[in-house]
mmCIF file as Biopython writes it, N, C-alpha, C and O atoms, coordinates in Angstrom:
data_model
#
loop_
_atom_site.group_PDB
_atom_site.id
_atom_site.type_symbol
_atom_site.label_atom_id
_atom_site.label_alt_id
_atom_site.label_comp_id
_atom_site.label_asym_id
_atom_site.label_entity_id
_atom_site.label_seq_id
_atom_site.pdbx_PDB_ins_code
_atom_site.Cartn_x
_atom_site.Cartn_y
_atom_site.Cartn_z
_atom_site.occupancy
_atom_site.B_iso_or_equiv
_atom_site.auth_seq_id
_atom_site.auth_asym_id
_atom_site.pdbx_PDB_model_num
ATOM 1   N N  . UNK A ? 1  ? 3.188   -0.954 -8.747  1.0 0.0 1  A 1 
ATOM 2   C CA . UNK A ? 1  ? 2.490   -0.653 -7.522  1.0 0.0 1  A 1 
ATOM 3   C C  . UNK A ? 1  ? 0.984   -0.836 -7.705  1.0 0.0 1  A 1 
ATOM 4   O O  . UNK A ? 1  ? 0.164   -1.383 -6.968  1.0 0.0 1  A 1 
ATOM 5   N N  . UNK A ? 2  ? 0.848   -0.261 -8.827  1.0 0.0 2  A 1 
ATOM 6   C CA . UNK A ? 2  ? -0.932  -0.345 -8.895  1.0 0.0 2  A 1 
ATOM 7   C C  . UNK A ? 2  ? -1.237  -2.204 -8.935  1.0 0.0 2  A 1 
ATOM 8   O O  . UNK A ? 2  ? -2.162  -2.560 -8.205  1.0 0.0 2  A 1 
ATOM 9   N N  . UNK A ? 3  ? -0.641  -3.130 -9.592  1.0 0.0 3  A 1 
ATOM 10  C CA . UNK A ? 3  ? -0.997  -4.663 -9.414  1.0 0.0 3  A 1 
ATOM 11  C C  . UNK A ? 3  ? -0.692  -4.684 -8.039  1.0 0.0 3  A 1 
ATOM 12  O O  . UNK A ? 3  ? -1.655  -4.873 -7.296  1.0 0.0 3  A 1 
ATOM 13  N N  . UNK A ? 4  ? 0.721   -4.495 -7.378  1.0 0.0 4  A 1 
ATOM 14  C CA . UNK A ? 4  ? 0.494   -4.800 -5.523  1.0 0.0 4  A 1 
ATOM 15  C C  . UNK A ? 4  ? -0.481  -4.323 -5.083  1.0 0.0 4  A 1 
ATOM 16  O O  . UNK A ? 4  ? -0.964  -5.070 -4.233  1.0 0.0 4  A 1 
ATOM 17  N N  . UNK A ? 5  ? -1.238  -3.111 -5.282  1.0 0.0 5  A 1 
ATOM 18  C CA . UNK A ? 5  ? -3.035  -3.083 -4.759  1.0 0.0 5  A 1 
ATOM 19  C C  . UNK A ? 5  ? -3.734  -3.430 -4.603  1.0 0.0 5  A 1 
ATOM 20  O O  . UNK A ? 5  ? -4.425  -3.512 -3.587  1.0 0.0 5  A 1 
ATOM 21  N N  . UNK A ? 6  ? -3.894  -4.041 -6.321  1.0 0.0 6  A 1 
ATOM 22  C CA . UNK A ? 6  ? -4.884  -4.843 -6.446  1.0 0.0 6  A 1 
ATOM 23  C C  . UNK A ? 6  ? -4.895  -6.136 -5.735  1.0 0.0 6  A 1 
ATOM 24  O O  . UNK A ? 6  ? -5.903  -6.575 -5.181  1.0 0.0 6  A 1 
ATOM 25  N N  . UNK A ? 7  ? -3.550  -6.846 -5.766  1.0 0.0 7  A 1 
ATOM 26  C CA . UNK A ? 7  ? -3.652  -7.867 -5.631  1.0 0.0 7  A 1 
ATOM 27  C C  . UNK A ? 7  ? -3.952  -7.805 -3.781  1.0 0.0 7  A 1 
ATOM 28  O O  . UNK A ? 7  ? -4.822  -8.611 -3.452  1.0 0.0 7  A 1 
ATOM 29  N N  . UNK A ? 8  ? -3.427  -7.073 -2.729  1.0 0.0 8  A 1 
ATOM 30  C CA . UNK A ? 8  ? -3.700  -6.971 -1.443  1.0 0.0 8  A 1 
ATOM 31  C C  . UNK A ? 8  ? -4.979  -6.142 -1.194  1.0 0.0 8  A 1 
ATOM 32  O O  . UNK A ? 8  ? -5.197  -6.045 0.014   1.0 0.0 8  A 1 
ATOM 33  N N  . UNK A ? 9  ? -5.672  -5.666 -1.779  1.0 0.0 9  A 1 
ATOM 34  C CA . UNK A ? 9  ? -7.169  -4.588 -1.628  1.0 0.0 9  A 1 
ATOM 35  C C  . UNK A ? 9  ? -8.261  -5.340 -2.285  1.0 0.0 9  A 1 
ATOM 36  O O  . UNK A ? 9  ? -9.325  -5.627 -1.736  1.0 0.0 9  A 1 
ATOM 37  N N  . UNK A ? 10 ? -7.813  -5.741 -3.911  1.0 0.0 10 A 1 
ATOM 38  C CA . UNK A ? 10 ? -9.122  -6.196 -4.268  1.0 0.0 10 A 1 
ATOM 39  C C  . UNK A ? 10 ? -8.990  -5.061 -5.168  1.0 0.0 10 A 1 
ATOM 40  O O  . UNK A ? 10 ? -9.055  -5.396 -6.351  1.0 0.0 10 A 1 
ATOM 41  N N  . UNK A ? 11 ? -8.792  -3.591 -4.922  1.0 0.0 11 A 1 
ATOM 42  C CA . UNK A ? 11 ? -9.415  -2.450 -6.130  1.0 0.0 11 A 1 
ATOM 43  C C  . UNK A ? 11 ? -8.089  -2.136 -6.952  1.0 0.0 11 A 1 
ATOM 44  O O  . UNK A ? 11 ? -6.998  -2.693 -6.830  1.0 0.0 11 A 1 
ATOM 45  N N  . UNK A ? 12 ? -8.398  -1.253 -7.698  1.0 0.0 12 A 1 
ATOM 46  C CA . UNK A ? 12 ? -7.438  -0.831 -9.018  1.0 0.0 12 A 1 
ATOM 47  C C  . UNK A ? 12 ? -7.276  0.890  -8.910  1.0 0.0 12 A 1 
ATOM 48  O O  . UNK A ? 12 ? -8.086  1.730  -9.302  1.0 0.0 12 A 1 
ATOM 49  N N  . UNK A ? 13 ? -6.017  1.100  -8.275  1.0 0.0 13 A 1 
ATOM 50  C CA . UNK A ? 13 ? -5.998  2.238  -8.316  1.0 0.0 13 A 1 
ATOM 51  C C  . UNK A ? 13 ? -5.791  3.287  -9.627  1.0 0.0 13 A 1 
ATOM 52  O O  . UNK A ? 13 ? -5.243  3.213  -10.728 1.0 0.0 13 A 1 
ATOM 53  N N  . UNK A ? 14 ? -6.428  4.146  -8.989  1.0 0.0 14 A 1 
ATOM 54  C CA . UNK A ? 14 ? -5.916  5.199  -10.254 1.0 0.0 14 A 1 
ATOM 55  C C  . UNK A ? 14 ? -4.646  5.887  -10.534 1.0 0.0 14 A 1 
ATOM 56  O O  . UNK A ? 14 ? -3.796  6.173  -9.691  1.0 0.0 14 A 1 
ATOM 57  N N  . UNK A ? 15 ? -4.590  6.146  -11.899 1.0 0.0 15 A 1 
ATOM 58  C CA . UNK A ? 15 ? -3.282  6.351  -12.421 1.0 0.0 15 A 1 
ATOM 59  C C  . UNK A ? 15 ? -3.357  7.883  -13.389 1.0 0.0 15 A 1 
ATOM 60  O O  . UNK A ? 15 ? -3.523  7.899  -14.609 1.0 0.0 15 A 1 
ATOM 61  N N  . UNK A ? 16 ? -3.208  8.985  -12.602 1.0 0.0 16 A 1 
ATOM 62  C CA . UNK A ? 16 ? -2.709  9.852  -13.385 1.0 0.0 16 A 1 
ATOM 63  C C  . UNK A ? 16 ? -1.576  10.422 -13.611 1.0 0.0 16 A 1 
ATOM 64  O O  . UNK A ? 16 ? -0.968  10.736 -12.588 1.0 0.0 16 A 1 
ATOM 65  N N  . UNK A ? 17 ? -0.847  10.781 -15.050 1.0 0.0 17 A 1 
ATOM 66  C CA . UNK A ? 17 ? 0.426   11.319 -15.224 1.0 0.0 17 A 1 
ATOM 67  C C  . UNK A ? 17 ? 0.461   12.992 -14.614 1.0 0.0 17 A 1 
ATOM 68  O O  . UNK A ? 17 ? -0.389  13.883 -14.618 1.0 0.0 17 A 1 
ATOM 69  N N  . UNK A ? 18 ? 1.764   12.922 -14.146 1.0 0.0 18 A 1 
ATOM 70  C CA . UNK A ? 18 ? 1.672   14.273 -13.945 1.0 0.0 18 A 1 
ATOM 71  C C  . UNK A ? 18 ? 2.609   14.495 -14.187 1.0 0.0 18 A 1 
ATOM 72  O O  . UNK A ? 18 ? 3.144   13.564 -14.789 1.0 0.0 18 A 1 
ATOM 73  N N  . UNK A ? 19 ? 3.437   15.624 -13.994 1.0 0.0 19 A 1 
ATOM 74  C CA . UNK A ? 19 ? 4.800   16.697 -14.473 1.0 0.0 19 A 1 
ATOM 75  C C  . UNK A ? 19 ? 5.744   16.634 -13.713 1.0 0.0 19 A 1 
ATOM 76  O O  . UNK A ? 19 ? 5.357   16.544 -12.547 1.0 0.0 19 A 1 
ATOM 77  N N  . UNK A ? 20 ? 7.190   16.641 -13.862 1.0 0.0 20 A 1 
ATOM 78  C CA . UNK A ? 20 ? 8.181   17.008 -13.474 1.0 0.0 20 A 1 
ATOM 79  C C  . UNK A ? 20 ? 8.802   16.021 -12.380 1.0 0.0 20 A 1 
ATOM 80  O O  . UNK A ? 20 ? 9.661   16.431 -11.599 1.0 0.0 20 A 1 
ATOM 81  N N  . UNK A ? 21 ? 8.301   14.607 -12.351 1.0 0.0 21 A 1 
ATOM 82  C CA . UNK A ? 21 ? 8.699   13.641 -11.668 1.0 0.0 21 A 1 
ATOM 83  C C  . UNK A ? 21 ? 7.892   13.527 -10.502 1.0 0.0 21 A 1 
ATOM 84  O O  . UNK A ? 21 ? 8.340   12.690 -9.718  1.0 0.0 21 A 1 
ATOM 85  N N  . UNK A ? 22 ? 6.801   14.120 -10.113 1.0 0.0 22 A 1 
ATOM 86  C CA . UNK A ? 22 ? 6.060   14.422 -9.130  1.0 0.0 22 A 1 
ATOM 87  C C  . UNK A ? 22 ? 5.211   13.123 -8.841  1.0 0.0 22 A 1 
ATOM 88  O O  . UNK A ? 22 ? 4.388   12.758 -9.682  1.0 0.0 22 A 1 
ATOM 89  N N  . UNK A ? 23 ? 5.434   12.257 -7.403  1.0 0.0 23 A 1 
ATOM 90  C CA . UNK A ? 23 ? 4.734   11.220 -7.493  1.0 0.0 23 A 1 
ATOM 91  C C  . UNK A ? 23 ? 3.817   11.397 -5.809  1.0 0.0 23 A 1 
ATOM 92  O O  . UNK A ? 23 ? 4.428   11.415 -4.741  1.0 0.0 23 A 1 
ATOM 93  N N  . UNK A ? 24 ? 2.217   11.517 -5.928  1.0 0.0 24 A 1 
ATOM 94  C CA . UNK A ? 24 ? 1.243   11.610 -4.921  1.0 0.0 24 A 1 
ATOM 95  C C  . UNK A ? 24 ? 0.374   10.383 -4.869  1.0 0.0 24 A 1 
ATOM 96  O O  . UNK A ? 24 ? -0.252  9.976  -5.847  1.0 0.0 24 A 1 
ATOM 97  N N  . UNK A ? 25 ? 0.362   9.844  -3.750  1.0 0.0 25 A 1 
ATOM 98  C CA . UNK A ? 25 ? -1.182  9.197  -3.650  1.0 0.0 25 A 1 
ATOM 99  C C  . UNK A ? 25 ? -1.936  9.905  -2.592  1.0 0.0 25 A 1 
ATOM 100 O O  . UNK A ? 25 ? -1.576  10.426 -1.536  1.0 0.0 25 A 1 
ATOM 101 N N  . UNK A ? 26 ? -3.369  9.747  -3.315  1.0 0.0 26 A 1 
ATOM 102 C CA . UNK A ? 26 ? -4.490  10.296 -2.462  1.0 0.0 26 A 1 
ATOM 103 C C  . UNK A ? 26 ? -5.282  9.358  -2.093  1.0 0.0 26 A 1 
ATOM 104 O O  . UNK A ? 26 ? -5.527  8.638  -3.060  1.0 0.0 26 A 1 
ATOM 105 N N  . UNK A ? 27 ? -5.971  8.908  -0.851  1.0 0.0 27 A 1 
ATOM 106 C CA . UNK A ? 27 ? -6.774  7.770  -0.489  1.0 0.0 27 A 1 
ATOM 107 C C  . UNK A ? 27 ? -8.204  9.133  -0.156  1.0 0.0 27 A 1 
ATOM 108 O O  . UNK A ? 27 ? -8.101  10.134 0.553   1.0 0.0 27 A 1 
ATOM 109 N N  . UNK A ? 28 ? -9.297  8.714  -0.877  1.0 0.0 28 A 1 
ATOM 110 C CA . UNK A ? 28 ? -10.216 9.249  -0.558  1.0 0.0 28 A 1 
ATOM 111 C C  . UNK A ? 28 ? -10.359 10.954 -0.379  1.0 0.0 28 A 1 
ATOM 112 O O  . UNK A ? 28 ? -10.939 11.729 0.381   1.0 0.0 28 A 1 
ATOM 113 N N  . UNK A ? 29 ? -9.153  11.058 -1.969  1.0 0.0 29 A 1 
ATOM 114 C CA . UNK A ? 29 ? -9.072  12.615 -1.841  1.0 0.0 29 A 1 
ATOM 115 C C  . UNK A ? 29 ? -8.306  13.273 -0.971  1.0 0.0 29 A 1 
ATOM 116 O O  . UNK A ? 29 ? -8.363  14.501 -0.911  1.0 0.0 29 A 1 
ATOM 117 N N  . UNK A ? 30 ? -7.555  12.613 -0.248  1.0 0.0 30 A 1 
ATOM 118 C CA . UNK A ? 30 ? -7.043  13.312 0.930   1.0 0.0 30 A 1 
ATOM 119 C C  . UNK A ? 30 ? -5.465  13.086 0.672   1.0 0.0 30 A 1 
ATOM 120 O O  . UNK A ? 30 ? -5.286  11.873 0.565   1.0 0.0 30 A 1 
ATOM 121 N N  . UNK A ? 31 ? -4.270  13.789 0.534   1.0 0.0 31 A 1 
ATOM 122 C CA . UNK A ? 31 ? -3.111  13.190 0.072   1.0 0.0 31 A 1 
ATOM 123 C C  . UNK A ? 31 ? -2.537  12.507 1.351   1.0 0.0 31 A 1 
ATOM 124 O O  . UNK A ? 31 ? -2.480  12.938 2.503   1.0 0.0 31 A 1 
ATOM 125 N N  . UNK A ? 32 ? -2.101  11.245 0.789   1.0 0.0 32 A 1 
ATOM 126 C CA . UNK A ? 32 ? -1.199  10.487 1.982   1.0 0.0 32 A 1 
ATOM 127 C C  . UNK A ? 32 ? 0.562   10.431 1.777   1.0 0.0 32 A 1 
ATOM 128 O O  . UNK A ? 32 ? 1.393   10.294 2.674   1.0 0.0 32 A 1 
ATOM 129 N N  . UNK A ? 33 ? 0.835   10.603 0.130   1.0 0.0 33 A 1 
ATOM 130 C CA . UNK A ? 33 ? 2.565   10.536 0.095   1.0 0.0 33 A 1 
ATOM 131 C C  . UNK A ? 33 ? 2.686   11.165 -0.419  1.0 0.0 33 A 1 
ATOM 132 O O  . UNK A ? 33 ? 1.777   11.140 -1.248  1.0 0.0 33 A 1 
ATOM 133 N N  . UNK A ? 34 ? 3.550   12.211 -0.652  1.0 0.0 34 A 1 
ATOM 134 C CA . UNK A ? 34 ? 4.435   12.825 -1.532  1.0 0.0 34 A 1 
ATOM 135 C C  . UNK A ? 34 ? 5.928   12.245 -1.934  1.0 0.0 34 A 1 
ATOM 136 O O  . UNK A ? 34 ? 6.681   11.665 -1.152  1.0 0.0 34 A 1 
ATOM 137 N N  . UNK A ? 35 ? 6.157   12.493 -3.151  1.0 0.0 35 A 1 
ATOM 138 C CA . UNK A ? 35 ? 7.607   12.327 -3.106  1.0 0.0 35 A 1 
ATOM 139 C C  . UNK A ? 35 ? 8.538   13.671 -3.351  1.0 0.0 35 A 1 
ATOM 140 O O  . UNK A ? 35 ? 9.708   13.770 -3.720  1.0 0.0 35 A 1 
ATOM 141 N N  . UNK A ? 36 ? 7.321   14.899 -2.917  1.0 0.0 36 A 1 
ATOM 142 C CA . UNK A ? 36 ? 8.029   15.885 -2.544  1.0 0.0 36 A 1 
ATOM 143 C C  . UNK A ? 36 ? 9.030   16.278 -1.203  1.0 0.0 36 A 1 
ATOM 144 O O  . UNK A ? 36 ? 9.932   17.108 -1.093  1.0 0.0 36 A 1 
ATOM 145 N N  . UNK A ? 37 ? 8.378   15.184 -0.133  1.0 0.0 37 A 1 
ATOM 146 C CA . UNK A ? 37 ? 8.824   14.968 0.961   1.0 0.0 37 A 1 
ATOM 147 C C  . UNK A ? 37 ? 10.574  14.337 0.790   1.0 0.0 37 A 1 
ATOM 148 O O  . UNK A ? 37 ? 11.679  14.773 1.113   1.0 0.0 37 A 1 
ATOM 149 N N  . UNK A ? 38 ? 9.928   12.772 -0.073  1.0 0.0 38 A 1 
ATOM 150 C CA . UNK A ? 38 ? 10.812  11.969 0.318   1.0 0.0 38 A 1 
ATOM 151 C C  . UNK A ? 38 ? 12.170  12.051 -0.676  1.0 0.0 38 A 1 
ATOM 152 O O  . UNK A ? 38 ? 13.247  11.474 -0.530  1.0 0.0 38 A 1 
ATOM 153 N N  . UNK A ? 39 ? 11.784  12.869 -1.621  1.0 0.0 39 A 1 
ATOM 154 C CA . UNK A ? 39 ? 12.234  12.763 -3.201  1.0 0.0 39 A 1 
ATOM 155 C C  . UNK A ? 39 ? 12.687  11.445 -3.794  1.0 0.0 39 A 1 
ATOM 156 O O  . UNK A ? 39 ? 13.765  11.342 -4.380  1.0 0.0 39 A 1 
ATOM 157 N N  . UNK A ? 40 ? 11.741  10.320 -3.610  1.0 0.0 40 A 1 
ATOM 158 C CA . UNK A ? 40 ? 11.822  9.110  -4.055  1.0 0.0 40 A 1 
ATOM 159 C C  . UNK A ? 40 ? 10.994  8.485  -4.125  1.0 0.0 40 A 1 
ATOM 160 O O  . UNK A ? 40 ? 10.110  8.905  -3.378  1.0 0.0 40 A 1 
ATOM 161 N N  . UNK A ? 41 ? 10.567  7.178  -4.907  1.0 0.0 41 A 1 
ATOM 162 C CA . UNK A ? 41 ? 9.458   6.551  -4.827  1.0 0.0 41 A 1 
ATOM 163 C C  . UNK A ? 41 ? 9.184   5.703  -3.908  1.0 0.0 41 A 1 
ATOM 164 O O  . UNK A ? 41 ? 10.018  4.820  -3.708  1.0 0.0 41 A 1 
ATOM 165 N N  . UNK A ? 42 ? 8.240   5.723  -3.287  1.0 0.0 42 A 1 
ATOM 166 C CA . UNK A ? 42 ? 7.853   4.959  -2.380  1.0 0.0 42 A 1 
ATOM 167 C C  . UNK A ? 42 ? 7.743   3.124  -2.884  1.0 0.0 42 A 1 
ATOM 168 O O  . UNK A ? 42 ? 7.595   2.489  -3.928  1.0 0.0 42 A 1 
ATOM 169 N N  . UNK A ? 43 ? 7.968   2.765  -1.022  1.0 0.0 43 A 1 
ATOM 170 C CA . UNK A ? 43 ? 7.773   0.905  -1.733  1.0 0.0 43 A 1 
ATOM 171 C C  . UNK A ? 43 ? 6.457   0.785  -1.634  1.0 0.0 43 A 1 
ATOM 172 O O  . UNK A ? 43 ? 5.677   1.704  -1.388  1.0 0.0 43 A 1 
ATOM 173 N N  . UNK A ? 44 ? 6.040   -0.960 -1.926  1.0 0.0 44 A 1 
ATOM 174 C CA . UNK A ? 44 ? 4.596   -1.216 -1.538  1.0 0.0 44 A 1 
ATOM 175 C C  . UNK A ? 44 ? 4.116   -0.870 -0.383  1.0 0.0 44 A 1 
ATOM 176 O O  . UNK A ? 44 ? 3.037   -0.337 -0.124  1.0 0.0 44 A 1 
ATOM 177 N N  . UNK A ? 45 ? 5.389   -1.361 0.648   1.0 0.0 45 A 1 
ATOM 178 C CA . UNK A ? 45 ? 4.814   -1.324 2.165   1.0 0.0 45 A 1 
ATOM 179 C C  . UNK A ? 45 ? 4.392   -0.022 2.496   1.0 0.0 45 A 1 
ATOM 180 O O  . UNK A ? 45 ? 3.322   0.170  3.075   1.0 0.0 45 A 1 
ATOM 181 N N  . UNK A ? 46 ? 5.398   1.172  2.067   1.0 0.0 46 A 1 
ATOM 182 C CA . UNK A ? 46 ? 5.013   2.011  2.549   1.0 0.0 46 A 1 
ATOM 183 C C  . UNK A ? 46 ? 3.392   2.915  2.112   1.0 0.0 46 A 1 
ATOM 184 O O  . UNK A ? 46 ? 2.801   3.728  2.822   1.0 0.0 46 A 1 
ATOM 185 N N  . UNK A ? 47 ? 3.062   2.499  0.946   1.0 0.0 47 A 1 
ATOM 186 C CA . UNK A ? 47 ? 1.682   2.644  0.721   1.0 0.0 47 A 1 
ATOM 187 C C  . UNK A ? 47 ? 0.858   1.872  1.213   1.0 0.0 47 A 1 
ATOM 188 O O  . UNK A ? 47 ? -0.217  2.304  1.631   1.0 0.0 47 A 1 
ATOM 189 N N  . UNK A ? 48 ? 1.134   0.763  1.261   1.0 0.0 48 A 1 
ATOM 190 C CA . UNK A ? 48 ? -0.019  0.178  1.988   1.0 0.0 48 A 1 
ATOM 191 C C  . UNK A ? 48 ? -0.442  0.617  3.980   1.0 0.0 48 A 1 
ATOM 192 O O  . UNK A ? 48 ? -1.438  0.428  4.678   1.0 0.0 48 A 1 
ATOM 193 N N  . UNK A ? 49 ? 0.871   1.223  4.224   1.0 0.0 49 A 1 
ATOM 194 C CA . UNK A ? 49 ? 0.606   1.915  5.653   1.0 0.0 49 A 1 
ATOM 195 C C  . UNK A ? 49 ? -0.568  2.742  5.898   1.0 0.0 49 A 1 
ATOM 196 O O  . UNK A ? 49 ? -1.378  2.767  6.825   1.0 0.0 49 A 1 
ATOM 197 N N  . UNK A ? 50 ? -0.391  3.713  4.341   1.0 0.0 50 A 1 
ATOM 198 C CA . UNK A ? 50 ? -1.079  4.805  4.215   1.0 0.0 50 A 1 
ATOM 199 C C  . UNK A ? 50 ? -2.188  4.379  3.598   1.0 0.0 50 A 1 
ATOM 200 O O  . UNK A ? 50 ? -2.774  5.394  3.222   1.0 0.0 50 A 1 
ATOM 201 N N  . UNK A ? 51 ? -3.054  3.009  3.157   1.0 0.0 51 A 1 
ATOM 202 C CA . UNK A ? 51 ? -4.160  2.725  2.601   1.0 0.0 51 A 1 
ATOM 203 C C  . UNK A ? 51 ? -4.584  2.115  4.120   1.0 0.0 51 A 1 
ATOM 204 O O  . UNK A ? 51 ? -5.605  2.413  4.741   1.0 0.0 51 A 1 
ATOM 205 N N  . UNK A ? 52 ? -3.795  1.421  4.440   1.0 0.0 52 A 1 
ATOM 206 C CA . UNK A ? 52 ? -4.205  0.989  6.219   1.0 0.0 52 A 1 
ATOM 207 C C  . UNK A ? 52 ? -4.907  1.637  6.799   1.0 0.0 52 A 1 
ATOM 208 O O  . UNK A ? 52 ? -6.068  1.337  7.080   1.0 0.0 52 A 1 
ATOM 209 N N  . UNK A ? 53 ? -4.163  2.963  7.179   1.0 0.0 53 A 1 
ATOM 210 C CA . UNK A ? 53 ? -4.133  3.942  8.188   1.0 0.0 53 A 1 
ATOM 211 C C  . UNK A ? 53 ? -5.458  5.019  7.793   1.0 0.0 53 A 1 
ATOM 212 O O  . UNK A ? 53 ? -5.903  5.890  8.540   1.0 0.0 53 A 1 
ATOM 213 N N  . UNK A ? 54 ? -6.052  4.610  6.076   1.0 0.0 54 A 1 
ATOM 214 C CA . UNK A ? 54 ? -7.364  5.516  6.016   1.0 0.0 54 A 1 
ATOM 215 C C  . UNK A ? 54 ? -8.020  4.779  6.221   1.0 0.0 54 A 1 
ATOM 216 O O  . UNK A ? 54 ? -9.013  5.343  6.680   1.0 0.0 54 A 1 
ATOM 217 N N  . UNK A ? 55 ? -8.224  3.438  6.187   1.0 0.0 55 A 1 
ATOM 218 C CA . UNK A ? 55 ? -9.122  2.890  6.161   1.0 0.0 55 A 1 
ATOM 219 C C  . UNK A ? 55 ? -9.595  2.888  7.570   1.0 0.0 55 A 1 
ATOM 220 O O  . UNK A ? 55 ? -10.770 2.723  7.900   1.0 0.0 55 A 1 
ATOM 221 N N  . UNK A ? 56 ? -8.634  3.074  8.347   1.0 0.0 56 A 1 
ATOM 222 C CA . UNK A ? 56 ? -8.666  2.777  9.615   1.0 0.0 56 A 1 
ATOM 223 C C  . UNK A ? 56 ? -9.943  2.517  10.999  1.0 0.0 56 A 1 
ATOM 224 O O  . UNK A ? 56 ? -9.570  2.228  12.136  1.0 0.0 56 A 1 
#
């Protein structure tokens, strides 16, 4: 996921490990996915909705 970023944004997202299978992205500090919600990993598309939709 982090190369599908780059390669559609231009930037390099960040990558921190965290615990217990727990997967978040935050755009500008602000959380946009959980996979507490979905209990699964998200695709490209669906992050890129949520990089869309801040940029907005």
């Amino acid at each position: 996921m982090q190369e599908a970023i780059k390669q559609k944004y231009g930037f390099t997202a960040d990558l921190d490990e965290g615990a217990g299978g727990i997967f978040e992205v935050f755009i500008d500090e602000k959380l946009a996915y959980t996979n507490q919600d979905t209990y699964r990993f998200p695709t490209n598309e669906e992050i890129f909705e949520k990089i869309d939709a801040a940029k907005g």
